[in-house]
DRENPA-3360 file (N, C-alpha, C; in nm, 2 decimals, always signed):
BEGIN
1 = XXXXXXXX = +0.11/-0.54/+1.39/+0.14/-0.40/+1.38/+0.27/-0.38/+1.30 ~ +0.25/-0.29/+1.19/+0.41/-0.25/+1.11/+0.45/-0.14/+1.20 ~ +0.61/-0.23/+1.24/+0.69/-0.15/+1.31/+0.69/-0.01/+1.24 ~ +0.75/+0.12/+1.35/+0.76/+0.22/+1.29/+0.87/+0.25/+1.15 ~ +0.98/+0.17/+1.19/+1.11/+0.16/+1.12/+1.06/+0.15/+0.99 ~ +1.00/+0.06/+0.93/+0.94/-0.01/+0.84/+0.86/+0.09/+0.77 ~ +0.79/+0.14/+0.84/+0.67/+0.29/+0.73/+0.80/+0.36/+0.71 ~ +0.84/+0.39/+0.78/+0.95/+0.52/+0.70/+1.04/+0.47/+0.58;
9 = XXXXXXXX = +1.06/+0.36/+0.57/+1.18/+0.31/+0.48/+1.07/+0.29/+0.36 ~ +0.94/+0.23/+0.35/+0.86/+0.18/+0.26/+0.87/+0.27/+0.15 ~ +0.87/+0.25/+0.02/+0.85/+0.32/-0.08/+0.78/+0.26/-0.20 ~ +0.62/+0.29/-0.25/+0.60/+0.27/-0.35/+0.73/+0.18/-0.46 ~ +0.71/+0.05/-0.49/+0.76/-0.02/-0.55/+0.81/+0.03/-0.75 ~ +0.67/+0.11/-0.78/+0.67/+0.15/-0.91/+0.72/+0.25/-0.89 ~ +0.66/+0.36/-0.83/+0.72/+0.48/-0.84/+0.87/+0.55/-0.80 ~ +0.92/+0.49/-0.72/+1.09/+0.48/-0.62/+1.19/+0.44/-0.72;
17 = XXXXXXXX = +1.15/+0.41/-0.88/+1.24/+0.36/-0.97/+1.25/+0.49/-1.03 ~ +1.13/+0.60/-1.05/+1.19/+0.72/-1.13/+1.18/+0.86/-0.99 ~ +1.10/+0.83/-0.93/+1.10/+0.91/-0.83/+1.11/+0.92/-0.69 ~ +0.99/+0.99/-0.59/+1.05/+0.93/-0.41/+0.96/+0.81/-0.40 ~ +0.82/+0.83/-0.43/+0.77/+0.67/-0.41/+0.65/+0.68/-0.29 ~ +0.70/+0.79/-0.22/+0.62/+0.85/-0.09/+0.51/+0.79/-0.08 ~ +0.48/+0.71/+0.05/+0.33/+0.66/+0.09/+0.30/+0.71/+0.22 ~ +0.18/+0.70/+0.19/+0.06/+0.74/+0.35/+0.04/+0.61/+0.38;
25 = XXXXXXXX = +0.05/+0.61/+0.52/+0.01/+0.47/+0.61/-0.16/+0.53/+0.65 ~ -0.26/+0.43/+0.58/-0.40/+0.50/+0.60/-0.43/+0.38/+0.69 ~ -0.49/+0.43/+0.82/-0.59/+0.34/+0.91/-0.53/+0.18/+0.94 ~ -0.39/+0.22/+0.93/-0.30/+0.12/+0.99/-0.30/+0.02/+0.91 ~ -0.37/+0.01/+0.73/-0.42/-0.12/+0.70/-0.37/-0.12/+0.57 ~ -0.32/+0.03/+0.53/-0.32/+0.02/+0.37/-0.18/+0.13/+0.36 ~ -0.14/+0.11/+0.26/-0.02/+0.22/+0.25/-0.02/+0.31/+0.08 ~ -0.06/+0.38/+0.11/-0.09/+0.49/-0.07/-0.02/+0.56/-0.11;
33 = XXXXXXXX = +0.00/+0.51/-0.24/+0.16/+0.59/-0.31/+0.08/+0.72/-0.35 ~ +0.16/+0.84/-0.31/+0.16/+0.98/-0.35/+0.18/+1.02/-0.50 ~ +0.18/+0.92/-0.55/+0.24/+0.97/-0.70/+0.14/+0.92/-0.80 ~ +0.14/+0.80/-0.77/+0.04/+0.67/-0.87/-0.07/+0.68/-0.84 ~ -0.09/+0.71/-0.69/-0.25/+0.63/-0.63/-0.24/+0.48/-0.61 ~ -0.15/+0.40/-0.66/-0.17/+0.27/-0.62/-0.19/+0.25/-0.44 ~ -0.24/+0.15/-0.41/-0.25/+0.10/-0.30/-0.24/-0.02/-0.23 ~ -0.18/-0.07/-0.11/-0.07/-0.15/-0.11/-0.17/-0.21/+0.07;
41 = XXXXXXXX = -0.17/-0.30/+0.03/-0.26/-0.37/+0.17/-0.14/-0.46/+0.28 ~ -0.20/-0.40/+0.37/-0.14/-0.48/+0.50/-0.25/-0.60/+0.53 ~ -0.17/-0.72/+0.50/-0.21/-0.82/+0.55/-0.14/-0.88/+0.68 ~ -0.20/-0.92/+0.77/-0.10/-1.02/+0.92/+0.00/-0.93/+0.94 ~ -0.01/-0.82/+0.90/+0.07/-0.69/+0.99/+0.22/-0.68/+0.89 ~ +0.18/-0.80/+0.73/+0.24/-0.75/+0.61/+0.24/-0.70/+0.52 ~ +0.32/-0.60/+0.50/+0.27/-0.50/+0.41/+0.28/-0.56/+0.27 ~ +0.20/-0.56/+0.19/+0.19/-0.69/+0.04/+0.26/-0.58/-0.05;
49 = XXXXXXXX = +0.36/-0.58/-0.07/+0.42/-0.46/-0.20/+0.44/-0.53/-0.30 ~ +0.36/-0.55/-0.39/+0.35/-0.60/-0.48/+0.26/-0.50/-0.60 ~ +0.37/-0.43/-0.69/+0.27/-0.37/-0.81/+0.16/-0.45/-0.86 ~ +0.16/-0.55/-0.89/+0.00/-0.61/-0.96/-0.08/-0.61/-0.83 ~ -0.07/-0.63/-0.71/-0.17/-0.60/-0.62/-0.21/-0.41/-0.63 ~ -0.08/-0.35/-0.58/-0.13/-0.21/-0.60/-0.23/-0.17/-0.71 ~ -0.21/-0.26/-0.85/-0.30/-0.21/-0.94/-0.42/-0.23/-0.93 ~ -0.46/-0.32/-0.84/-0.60/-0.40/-0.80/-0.67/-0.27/-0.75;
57 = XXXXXXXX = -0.65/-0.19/-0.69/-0.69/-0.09/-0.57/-0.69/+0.07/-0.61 ~ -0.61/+0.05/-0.75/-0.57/+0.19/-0.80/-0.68/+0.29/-0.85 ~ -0.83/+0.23/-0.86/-0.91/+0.28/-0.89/-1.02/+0.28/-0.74 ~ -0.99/+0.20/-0.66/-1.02/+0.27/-0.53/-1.02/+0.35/-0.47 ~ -1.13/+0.45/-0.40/-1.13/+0.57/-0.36/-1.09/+0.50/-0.24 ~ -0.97/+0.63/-0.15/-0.96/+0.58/+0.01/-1.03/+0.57/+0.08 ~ -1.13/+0.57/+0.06/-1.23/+0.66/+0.18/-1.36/+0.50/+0.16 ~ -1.32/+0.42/+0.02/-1.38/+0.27/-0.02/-1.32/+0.17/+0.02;
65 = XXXXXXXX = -1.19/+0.20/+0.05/-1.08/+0.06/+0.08/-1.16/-0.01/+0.17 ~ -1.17/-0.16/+0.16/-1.18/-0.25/+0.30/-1.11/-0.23/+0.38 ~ -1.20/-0.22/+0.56/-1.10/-0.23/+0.61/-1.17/-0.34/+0.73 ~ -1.08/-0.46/+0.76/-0.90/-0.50/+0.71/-0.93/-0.50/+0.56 ~ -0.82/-0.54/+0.49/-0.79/-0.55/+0.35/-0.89/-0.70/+0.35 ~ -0.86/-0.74/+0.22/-0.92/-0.86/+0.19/-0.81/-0.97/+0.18 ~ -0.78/-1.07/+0.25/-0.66/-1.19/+0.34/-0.62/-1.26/+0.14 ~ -0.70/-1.23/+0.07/-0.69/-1.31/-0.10/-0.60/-1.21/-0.20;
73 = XXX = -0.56/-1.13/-0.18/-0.49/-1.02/-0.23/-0.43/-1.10/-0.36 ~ -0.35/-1.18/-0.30/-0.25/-1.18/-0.41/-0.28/-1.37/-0.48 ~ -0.41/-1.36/-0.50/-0.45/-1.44/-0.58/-0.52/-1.42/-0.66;
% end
């Protein structure tokens, strides 16, 4: 489980450089930047913030995400 502390501090990695970065914590599994659409998978209760992953997902509709995420993310 991502502590609560943790969702509120998170910020889209790409977007938090020109703007807020603002994410939705969707179905406890995924975190969606408000600005880009990128989307950011919780793996082992870690959230993977990694822009080339977010780009993996950026054409995923939310409502398609795997859920859990898929454990290979960042290979």
């Amino acid at each position: 489980m991502v502590s609560t502390d943790l969702i509120e501090i998170l910020r889209c990695p790409n977007c938090v450089q020109e703007g807020e970065g603002n994410l939705e914590f969707y179905k406890e599994t995924w975190f969606i930047c408000d600005e880009c659409g990128r989307k950011y998978p919780v793996v082992d209760d870690i959230p993977v913030m990694l822009i080339d992953v977010g780009d993996r997902f950026i054409k995923t509709a939310k409502k398609d995400l795997p859920i859990p995420p898929p454990r290979d993310v960042t290979e």
